[in-house]
LOMIVEX-286519 format. One record per residue (C-alpha): x, y, z; residue number from 1; chain. Coordinates in Angstrom, 2 decimals. Each point is the difference from the previous one (the first is absolute). Example, Ala and Ser with C-alpha at 12.3 -4.5 7.8 and 13.67 -1.06 7.14 Angstrom:
# LOMIVEX-286519
NODE      east     north        up   semi   pator
NODE     12.30     -4.50      7.80      1       A
NODE      1.37      3.44     -0.66      2       A
//
This chain:
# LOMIVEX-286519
NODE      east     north        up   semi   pator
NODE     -7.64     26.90      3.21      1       A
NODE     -1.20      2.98     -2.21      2       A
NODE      0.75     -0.75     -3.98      3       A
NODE     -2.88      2.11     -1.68      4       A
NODE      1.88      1.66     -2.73      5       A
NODE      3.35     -1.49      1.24      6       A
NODE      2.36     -0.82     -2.79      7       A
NODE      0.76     -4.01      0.82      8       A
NODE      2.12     -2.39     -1.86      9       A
NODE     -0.75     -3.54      0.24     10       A
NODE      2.99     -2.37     -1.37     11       A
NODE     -0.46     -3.34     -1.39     12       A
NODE     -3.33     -1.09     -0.94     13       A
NODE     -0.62     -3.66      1.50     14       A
NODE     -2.86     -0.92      1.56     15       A
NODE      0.63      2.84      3.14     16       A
NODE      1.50      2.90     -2.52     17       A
NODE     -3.49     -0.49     -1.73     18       A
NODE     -2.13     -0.23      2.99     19       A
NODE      1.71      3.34      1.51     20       A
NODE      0.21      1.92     -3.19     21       A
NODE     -4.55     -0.63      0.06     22       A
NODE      0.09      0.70      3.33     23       A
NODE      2.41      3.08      0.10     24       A
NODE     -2.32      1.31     -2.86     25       A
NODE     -3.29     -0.38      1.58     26       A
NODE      1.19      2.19      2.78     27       A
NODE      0.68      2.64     -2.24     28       A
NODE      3.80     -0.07     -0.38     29       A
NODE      1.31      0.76     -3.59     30       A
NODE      1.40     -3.80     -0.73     31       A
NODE      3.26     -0.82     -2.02     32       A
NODE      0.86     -3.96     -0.63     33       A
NODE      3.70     -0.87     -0.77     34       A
NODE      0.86     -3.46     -0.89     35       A
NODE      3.17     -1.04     -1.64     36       A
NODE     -1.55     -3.16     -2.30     37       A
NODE     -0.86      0.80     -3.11     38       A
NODE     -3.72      1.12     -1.45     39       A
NODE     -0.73     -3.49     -1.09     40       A
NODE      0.98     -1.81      3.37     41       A
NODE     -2.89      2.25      1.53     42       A
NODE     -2.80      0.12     -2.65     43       A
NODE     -2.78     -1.28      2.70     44       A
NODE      1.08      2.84      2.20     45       A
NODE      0.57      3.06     -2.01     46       A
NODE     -3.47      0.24     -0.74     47       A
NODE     -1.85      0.13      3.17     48       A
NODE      2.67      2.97      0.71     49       A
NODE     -0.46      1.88     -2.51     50       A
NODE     -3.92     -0.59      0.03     51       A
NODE      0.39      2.13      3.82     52       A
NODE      2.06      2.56     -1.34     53       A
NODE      3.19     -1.32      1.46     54       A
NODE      3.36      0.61     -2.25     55       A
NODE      2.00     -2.84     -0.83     56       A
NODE      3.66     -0.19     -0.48     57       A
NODE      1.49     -3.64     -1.06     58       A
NODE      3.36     -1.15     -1.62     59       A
NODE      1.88      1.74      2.97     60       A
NODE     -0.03      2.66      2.57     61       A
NODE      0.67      3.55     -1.31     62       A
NODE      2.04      2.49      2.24     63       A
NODE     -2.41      2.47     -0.67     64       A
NODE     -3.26     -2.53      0.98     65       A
NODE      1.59     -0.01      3.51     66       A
NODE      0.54      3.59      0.68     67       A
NODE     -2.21      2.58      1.86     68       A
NODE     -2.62     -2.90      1.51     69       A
NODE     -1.45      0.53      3.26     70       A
NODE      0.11     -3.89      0.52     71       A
NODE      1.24     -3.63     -1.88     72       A
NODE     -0.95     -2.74      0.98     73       A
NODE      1.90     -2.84     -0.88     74       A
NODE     -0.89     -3.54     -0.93     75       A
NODE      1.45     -2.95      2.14     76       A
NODE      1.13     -1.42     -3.36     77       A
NODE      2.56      3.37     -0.36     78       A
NODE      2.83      0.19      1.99     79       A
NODE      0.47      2.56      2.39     80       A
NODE      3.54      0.60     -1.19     81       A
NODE     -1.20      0.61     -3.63     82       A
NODE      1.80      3.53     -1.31     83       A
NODE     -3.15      1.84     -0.89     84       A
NODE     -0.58     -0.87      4.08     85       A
NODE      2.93      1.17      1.38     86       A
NODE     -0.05      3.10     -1.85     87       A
NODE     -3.57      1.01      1.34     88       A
NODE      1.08     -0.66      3.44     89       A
NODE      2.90      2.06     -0.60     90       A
NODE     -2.21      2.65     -0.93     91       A
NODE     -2.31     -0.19      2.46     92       A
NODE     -2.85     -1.71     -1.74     93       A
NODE     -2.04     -2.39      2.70     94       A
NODE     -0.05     -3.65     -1.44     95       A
NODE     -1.74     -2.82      1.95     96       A
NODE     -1.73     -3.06     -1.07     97       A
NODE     -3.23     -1.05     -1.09     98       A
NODE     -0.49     -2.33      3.75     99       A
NODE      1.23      3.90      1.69    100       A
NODE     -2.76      1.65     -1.94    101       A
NODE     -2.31     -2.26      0.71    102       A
NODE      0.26     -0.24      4.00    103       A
NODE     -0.37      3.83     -0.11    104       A
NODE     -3.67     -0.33     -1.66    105       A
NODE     -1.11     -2.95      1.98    106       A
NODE     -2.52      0.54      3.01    107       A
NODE     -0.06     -2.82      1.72    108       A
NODE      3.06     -2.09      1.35    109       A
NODE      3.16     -2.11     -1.52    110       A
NODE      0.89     -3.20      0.46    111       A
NODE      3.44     -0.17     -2.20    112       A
NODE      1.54     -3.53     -0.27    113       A
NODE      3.72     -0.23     -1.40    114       A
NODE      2.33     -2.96     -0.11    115       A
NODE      2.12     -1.78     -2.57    116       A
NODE     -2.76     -2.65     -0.23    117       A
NODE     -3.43     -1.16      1.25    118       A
NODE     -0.85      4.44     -0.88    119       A
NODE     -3.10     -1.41     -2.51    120       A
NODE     -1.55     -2.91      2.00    121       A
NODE     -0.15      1.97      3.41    122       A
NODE     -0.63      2.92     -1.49    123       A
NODE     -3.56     -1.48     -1.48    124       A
NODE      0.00     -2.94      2.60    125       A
NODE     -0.07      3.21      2.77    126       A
NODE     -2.76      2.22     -1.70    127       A
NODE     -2.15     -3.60     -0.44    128       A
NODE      0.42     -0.17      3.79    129       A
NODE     -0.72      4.01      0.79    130       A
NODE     -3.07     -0.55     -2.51    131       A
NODE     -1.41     -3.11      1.66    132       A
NODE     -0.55      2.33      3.25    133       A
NODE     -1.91      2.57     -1.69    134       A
NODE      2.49      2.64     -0.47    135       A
NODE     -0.09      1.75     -3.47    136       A
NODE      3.35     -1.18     -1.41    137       A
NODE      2.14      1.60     -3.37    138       A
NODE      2.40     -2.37     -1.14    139       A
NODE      2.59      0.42     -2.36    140       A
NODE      3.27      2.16     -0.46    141       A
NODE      2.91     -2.13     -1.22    142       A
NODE     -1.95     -2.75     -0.22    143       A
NODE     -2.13      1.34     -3.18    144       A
NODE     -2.17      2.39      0.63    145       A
NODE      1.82      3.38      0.11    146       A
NODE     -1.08      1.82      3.50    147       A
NODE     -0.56      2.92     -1.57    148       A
NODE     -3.05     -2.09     -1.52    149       A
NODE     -1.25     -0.84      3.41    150       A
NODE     -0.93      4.20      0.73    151       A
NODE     -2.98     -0.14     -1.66    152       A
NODE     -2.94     -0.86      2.29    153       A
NODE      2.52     -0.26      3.38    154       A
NODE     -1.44      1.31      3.19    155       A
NODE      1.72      0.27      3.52    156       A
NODE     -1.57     -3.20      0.74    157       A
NODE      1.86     -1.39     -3.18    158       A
NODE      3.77     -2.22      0.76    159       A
NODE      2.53     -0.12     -2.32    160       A
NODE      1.43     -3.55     -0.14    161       A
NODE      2.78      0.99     -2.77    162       A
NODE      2.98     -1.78     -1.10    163       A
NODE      2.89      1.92     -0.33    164       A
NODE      3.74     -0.36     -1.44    165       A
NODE      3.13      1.10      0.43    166       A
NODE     -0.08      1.70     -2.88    167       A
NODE     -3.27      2.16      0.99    168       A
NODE      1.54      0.13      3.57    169       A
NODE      2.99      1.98     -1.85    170       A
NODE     -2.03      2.96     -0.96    171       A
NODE     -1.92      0.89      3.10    172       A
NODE     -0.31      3.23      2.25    173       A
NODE     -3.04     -0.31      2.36    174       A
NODE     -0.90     -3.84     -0.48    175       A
NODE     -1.35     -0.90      3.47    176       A
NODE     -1.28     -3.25      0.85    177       A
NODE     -2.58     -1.02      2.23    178       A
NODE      1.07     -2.92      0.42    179       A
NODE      3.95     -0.99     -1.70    180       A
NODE      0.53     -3.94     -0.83    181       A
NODE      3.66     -1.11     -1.37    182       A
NODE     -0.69     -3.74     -0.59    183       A
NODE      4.14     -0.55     -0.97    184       A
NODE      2.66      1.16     -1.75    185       A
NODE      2.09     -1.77     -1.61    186       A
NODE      2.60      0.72     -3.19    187       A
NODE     -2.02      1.28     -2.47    188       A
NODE     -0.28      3.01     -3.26    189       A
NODE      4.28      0.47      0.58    190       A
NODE     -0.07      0.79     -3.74    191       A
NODE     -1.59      3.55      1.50    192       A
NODE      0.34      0.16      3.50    193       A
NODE      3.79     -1.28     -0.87    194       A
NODE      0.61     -1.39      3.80    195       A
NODE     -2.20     -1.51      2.36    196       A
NODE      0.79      2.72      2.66    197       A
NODE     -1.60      2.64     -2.32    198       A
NODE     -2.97     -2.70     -0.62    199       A
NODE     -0.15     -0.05      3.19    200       A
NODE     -0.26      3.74      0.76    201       A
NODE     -2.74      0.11     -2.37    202       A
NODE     -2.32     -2.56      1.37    203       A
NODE      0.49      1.83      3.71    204       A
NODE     -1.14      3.43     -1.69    205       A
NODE     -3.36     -1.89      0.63    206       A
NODE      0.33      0.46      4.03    207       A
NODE      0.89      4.26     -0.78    208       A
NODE     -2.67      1.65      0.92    209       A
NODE     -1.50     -2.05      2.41    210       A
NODE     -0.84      1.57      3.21    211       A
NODE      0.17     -1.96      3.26    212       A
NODE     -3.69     -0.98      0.19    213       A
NODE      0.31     -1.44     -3.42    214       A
NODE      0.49     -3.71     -0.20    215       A
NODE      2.86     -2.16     -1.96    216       A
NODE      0.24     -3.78     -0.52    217       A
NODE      3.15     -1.72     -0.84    218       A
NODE      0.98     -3.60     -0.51    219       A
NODE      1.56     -1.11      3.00    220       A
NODE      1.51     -3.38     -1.80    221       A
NODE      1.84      2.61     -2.34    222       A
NODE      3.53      1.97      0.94    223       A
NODE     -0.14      2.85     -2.09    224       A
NODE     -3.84      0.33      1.41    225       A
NODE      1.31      0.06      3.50    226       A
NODE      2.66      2.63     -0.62    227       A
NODE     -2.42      2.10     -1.43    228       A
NODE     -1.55      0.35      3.07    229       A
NODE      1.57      2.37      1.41    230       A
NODE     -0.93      2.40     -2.94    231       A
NODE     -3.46      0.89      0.81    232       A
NODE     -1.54      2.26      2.44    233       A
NODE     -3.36     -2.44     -0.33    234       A
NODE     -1.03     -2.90      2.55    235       A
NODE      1.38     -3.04     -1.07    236       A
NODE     -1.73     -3.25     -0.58    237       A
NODE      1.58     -3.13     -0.88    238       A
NODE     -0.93     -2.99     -1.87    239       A
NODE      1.80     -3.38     -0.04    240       A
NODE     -0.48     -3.87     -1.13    241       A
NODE      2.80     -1.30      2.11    242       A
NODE     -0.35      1.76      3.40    243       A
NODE     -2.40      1.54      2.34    244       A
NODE      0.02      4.08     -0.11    245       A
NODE     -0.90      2.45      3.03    246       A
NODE     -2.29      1.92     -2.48    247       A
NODE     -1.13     -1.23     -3.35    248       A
NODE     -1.10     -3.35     -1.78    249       A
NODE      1.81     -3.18      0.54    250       A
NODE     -0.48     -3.95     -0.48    251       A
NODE      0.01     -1.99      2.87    252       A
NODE     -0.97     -3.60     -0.08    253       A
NODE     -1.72      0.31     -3.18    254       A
NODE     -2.03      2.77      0.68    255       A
NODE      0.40      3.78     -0.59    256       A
NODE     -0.46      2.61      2.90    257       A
NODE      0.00      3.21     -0.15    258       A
NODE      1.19      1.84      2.88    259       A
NODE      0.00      3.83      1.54    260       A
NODE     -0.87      2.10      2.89    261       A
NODE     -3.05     -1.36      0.56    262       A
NODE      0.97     -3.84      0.17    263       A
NODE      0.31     -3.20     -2.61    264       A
NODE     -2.58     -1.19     -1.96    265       A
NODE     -0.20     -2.74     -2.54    266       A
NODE     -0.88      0.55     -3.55    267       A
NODE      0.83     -3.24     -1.83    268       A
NODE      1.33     -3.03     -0.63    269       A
NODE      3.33     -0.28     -2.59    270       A
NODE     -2.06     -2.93     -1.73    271       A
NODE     -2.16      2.25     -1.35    272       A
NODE      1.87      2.33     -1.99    273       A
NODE     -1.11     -1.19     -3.62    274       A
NODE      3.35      1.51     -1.64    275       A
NODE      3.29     -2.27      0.00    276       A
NODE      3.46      0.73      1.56    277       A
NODE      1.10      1.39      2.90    278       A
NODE      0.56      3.45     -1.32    279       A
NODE     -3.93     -0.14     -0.13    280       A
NODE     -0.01     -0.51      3.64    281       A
NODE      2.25      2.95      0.43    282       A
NODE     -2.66      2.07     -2.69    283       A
NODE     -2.90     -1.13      2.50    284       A
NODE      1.83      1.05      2.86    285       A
NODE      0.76      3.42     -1.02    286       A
NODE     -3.58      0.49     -1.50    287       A
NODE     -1.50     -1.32      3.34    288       A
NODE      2.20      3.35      1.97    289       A
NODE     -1.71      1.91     -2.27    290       A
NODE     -3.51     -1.23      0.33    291       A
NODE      0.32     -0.48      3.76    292       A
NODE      1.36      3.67      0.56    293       A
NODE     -3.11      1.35     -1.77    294       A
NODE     -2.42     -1.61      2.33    295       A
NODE     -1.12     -2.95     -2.30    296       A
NODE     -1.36     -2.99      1.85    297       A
NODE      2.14     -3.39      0.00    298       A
NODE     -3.31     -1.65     -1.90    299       A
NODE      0.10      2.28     -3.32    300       A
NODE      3.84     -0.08      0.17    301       A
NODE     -0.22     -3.91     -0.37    302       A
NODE     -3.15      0.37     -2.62    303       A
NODE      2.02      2.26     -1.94    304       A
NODE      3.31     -2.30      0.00    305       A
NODE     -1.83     -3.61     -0.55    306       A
NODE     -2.03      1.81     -3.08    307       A
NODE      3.06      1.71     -1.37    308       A
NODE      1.33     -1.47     -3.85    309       A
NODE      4.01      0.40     -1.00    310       A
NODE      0.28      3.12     -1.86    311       A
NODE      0.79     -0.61     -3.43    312       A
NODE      3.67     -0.79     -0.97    313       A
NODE      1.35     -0.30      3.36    314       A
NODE      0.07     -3.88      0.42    315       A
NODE     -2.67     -0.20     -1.54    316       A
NODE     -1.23     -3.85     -0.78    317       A
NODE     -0.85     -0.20     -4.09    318       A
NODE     -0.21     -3.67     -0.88    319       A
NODE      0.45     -3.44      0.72    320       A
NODE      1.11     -2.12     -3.06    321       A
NODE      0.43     -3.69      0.03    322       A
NODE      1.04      0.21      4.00    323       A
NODE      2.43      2.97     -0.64    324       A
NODE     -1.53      3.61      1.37    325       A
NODE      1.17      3.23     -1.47    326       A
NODE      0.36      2.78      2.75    327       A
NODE      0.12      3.88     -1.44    328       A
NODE      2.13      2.53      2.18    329       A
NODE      0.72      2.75     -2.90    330       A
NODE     -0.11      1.99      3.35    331       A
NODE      3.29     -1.54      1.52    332       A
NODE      2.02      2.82     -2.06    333       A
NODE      2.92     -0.19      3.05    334       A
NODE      1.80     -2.76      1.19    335       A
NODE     -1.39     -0.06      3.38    336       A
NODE     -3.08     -0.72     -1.83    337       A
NODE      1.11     -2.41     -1.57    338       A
NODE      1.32     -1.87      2.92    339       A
NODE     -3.55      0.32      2.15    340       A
NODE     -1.12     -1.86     -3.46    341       A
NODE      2.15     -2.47      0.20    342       A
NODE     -0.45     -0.86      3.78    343       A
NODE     -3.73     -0.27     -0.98    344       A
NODE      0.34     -3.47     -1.40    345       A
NODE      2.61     -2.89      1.42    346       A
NODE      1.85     -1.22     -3.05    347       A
NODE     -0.67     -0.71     -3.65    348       A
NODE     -0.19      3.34     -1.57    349       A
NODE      0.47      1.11     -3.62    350       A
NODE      1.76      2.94      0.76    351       A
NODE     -0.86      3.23     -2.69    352       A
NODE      2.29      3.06      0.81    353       A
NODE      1.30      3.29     -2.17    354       A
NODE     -1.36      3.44     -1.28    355       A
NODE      1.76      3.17      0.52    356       A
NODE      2.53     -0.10      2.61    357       A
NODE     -0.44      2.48      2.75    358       A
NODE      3.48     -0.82      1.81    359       A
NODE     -0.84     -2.81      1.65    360       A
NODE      2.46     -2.59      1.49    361       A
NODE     -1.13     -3.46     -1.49    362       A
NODE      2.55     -1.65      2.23    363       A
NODE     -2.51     -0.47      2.90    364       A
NODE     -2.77     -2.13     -1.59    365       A
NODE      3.15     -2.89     -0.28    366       A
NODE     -1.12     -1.50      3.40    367       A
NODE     -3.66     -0.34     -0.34    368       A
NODE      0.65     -1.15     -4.14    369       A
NODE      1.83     -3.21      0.82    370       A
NODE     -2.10     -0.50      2.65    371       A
NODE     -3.58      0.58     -1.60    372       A
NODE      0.44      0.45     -3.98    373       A
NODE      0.71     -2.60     -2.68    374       A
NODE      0.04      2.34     -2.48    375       A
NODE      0.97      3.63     -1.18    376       A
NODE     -1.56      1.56     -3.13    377       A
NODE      2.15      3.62     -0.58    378       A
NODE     -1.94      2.58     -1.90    379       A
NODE      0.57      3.69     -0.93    380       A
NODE      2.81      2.33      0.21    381       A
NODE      0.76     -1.16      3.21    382       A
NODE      1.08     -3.67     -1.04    383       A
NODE      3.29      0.52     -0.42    384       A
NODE      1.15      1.27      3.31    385       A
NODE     -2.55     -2.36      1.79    386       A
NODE      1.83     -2.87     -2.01    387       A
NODE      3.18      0.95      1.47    388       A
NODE     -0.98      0.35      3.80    389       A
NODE     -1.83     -3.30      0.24    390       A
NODE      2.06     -1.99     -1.97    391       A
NODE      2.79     -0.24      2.60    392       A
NODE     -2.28     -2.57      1.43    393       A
NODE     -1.32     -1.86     -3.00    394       A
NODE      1.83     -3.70      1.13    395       A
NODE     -2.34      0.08      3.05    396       A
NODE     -2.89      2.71     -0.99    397       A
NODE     -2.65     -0.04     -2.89    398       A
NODE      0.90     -0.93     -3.83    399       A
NODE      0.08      3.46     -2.06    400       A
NODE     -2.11      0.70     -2.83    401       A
NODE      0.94      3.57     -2.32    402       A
NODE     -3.47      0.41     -1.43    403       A
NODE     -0.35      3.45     -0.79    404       A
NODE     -3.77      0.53     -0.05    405       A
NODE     -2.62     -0.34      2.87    406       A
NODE     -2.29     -2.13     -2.95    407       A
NODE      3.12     -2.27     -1.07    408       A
NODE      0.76     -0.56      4.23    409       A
NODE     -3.40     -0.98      0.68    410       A
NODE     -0.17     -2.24     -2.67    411       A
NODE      3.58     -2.11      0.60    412       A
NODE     -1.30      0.00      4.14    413       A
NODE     -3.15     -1.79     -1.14    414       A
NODE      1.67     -2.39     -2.19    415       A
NODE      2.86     -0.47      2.89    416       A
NODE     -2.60     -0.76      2.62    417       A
NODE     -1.59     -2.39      1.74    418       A
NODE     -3.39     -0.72      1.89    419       A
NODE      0.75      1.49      3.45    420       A
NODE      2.49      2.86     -1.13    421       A
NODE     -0.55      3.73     -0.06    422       A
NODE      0.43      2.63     -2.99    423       A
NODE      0.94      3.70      1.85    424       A
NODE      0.03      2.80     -1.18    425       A
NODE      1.51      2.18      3.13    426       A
NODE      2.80      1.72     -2.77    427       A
NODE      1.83      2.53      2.75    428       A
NODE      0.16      2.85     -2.25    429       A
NODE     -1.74      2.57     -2.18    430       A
NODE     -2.24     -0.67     -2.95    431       A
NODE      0.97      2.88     -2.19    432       A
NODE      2.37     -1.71     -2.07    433       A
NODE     -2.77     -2.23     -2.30    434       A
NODE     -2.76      1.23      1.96    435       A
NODE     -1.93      3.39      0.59    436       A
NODE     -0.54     -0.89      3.77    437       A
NODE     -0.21     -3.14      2.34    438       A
NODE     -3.60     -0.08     -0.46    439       A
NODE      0.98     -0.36     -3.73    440       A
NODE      2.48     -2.87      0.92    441       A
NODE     -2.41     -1.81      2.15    442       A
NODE     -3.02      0.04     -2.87    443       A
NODE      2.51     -1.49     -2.26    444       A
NODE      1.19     -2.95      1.83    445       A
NODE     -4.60     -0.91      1.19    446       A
NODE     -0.39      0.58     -4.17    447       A
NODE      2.81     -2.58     -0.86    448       A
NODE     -0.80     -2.41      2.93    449       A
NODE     -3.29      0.47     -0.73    450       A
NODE      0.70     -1.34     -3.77    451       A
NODE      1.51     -2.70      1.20    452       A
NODE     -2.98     -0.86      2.25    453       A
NODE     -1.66     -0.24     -3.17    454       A
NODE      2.12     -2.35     -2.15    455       A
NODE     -0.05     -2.13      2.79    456       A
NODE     -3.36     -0.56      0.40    457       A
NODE     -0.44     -0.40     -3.99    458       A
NODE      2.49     -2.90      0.91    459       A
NODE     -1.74     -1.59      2.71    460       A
//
């Protein structure tokens, strides 16, 4: 792609809008940045703009910002069905995303890993792995490091190992991957997909370009993966916890083989994945697919997993007080989530749910609550409707507690339990309610428990 002197629009200025607008700029393009927020909301980023000669348009998007660009590119955080948007399209004007612009700069090749869950611990579990064999390795994408980031000192020899959403998956034209990986989909962002069919579409957009000596894993425990199947051009690898697969990674008799072409081999033993729940297992597996179809040998594949820490607020362990241990996953922002979180420990749970609701059906967690959870703490915007889809089954489930704010639930779970229990945070829905992000979220519950690691001990 050509933009020297091209007239491009970049909309919304997260951590991608910024990283394209530099990038976009350094290529010679004549940059515009359009951000709805207010100037104050953006005061670290407006300078570093301006400071490159980029123009910067904030408090909403003008009519007259959008027209006569040779290219926008759109922020995953903007939806695609914004008005500014659909005009441009209606006159012409080419709008992608930042992940779209990206894959056309990058020499080397993409690994792109989707799903409703697991997308952040594969994602860097995978590039570990690919990086343990030698291979140069640029990691990032959804996960936190825009791709667009990741041009800068790429060669041929260079794999992307990017995390991608539905959202960026929305806004692509060319997007081919190397190798495609859908790890599940379940319900999930129906506040702007609106249905789970159109979710659905959006997470396949991943297999679009692929040509038939491309490669695509998919979940083979997982419907919706299975289905999707039959949407891609690319060979198809399967991975699975529960059954042995003709080609792909599997677990049988505690042990995970990798099979293709060229036979079965061992890799490792389940006992020594370091990261707990079976969803893990199901992380490992797909990262293994990966790994194995890029020539790495079983040995660094195993180094790589046995070495490997749990990324940062996804059941993430923060504390144990007086016998009771405080688990953070800010990153279960779905139900489904929320339910791997649960199944991750066998009963006694302090149970901390709510944020911004994304359309999510409570209803299902009922099961695994009466089973598993003594206690429900509601926060957020969320509470109310949460409150009235669980509380059908409050004579046999969980006692109910309103409290409002992550700090006040954390504090009446502590008080309510006892030596042996378990405080979780696994809230199945968005932070941006109370919180600027889930990363946000997360840091707040480690400061509070954190605190009360401290009075405790100046008790003891």
């Amino acid at each position: 792609m050509d933009v020297i002197d091209k007239r491009v629009l970049v909309v919304g200025l997260g951590k991608s809008g910024v990283a394209s607008a530099l990038f976009l700029k350094a290529r010679g393009a004549r940059v515009t940045v359009s951000d709805a927020k207010p100037q104050d909301q953006l005061k670290d980023e407006i300078p570093v703009l301006l400071d490159q000669g980029i123009a910067v348009e904030t408090g909403g998007h003008g009519e007259r910002t959008f027209g006569g660009q040779d290219l926008i590119v759109v922020s995953p955080g903007v939806p695609t069905n914004a008005p500014p948007l659909v005009q441009a399209r209606a006159l012409g004007e080419n709008v992608i995303g930042e992940i779209e612009l990206a894959s056309q700069f990058f020499p080397g090749r993409i690994v792109a890993i989707t799903g409703s869950n697991g997308k952040t611990t594969t994602t860097t579990l995978a590039g570990e792995m690919v990086a343990a064999a030698g291979h140069r390795v640029a990691v990032g994408g959804n996960i936190g490091t825009p791709a667009i980031s990741l041009i800068k000192g790429a060669t041929a020899d260079t794999i992307a190992v990017w995390e991608v959403s539905s959202f960026q998956l929305e806004t692509i034209q060319t997007f081919r991957p190397r190798i495609a990986v859908v790890l599940n989909v379940t319900p999930d962002h129906l506040d702007r997909h609106r249905t789970f069919a159109a979710y659905t579409d959006a997470k396949a957009r991943i297999f679009e370009n692929q040509h038939a000596e491309d490669l695509a894993v998919l979940n083979a425990d997982d419907l919706t993966c299975v289905e999707l199947a039959a949407r891609t051009r690319a060979q198809v690898f399967w991975f699975s916890r529960t059954r042995e697969v003709k080609q792909g990674a599997f677990v049988h008799d505690g042990r995970i083989l990798f099979r293709d072409h060229g036979g079965q081999r061992e890799i490792m033993l389940v006992s020594e994945i370091p990261l707990k729940g079976g969803h893990n297992v199901e992380n490992v597996l797909a990262a293994v697919c990966v790994s194995a179809l890029l020539r790495c040998e079983p040995a660094r594949i195993r180094e790589a997993v046995r070495d490997f820490k749990a990324v940062e607020h996804r059941l993430e362990h923060v504390a144990t007080i007086r016998g009771v241990e405080y688990y953070n996953d800010s990153k279960a922002t779905n139900v489904d989530a929320t339910i791997k979180a649960i199944e991750s420990f066998p009963a006694n749970i302090h149970l901390i749910l709510g944020g911004k609701d994304k359309g999510s059906d409570y209803t299902v967690l009922n099961d695994l609550l009466r089973q598993r959870v003594k206690r429900v703490y509601t926060i957020g915007a969320a509470a109310a409707k949460i409150e009235s889809q669980i509380i059908s089954s409050k004579r046999e489930g969980p006692e109910l507690d309103h409290a409002e704010t992550l700090e006040k639930a954390i504090r009446h779970a502590a008080q309510a339990a006892s030596a042996g229990d378990i405080v979780l945070l696994a809230p199945a829905c968005a932070s941006f309610d109370q919180f600027r992000n889930y990363e946000h979220r997360g840091k707040v519950f480690k400061e509070v428990v954190k605190t009360l690691t401290e009075q405790a001990n100046q008790k003891s």
